[in-house]
N, C-alpha and C positions, 0 to 999 in steps of 0.2 A: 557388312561388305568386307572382302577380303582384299587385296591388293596384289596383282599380278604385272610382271615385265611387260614392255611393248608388244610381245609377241605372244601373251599370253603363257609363259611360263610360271613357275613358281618361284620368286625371289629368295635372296639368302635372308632376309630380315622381311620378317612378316609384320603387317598393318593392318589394323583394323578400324571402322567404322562403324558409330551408331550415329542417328539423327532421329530427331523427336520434335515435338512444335506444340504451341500453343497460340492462345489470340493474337500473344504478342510478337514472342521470337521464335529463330528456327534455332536448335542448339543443337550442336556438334562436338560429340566427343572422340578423338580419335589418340589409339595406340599402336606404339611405333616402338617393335623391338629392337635392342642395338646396345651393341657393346661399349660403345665411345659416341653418346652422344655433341657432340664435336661442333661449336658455333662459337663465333668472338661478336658476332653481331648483337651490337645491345640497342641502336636507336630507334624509335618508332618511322616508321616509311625510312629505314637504312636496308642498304639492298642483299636482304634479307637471302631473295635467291641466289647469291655466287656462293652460299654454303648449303651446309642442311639443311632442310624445312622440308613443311607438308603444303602445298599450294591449295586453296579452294575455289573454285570457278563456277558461277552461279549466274544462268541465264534466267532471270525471273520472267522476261518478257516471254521467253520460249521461241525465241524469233531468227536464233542465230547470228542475231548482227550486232548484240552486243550482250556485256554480260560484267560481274562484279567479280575480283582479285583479291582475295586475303590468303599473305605467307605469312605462316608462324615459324619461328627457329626454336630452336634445342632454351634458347635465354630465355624467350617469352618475348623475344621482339617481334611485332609486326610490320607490314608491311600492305597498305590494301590501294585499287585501282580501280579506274571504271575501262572497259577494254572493247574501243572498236576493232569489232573482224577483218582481218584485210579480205574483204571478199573479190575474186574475178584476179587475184594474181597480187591483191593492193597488200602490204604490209600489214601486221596488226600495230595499233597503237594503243599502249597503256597510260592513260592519262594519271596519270600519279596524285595530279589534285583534288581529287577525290577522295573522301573520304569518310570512313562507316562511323560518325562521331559517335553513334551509342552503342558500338562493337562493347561488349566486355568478353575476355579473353581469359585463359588462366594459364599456365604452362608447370609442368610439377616431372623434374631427372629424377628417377631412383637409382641410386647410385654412388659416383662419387662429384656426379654436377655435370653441367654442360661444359667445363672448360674440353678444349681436345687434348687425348691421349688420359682420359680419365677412365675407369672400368664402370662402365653403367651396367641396365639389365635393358630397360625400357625409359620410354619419357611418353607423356599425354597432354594433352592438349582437350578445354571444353571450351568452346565459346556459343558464346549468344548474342545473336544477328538478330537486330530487331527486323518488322518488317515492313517499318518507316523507313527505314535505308535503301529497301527494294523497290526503289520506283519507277522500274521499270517495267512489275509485275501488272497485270488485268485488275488485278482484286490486292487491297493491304486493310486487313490482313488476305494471308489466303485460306481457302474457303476448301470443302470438299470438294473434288473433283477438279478444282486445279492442277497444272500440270506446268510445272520448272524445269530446264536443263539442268544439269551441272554433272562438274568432276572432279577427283581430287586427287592429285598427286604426289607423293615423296622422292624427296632427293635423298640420296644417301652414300655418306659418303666414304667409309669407316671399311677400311679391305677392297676398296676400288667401287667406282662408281654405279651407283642404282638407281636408276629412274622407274619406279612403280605407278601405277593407278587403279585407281575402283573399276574405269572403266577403260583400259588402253588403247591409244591412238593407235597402236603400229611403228612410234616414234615416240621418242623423248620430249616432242612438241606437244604440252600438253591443251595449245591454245588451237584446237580442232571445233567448236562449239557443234559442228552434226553429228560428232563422234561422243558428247556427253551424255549421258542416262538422261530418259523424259522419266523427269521422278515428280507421281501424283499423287496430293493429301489427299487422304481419307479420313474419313470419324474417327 
């Protein structure tokens, strides 16, 4: 997957995604070109989005009404959530206590590091989501023929602000969950 503006443009800093799965986890690797990958955020659930990051939103139920929240930064800090929809005008709430204890995560700047004002090329991100933590999904694990929202999006922030996604809102709001890809495992 590529990573396109709200409006379906081509961004000045290209991302990419792969996703892949087995019995156990779903695992996501994603790169993210950028010159100054730029973060001061180092704590685990420290708020991670007021700077760079890649956001990942994962409706397992498929339902719309709720769904899972992990922000990675440029350090390797994250940040993860369980997130009611505000549906019918209601607010969204990100419950923050939540959290994906068997997430492992990796974070890896080529460059000269995540500080800002540093010359990078790129920075990547793998994690693995077990899918004991998706329990909101029909089937754990999941099976062929299942079928998961989700979406992912980066901030960026390095020559003026970027808000990209795999699959764009229309908005820098990337907590739309009818506007996320129905992504279905196969063999």
């Amino acid at each position: 997957m590529t990573f396109t503006l709200p409006d379906g443009k081509k961004p000045g800093s290209s991302t990419t995604v792969r996703m892949v799965y087995d019995d156990t986890n779903l695992y996501i690797a994603v790169e993210c070109q950028d010159t100054d990958a730029a973060s001061t955020i180092a704590l685990f659930d420290g708020p991670v989005t007021d700077e760079e990051h890649v956001v990942l939103c994962v409706d397992a139920g498929n339902d719309t009404t709720s769904y899972f929240q992990i922000a990675v930064s440029p350090t390797g800090a994250m940040s993860d959530a369980f997130v009611l929809n505000g549906k019918d005008g209601a607010p969204v709430r990100l419950l923050s206590g939540w959290n994906c204890e068997k997430l492992r995560g990796s974070v890896q700047v080529y460059g000269d590091g995540a500080g800002p004002g540093n010359q990078d090329r790129f920075w990547t991100i793998e994690m693995a989501i077990p899918f004991t933590e998706m329990v909101t999904a029909s089937r754990i694990p999941a099976v062929s023929g299942d079928s998961w929202r989700l979406n992912i999006g980066r901030l960026e922030l390095t020559g003026g602000r970027e808000f990209t996604a795999a699959f764009p809102t229309g908005t820098e709001n990337i907590h739309q969950p009818l506007r996320f890809a129905v992504v279905s495992f196969g063999d």
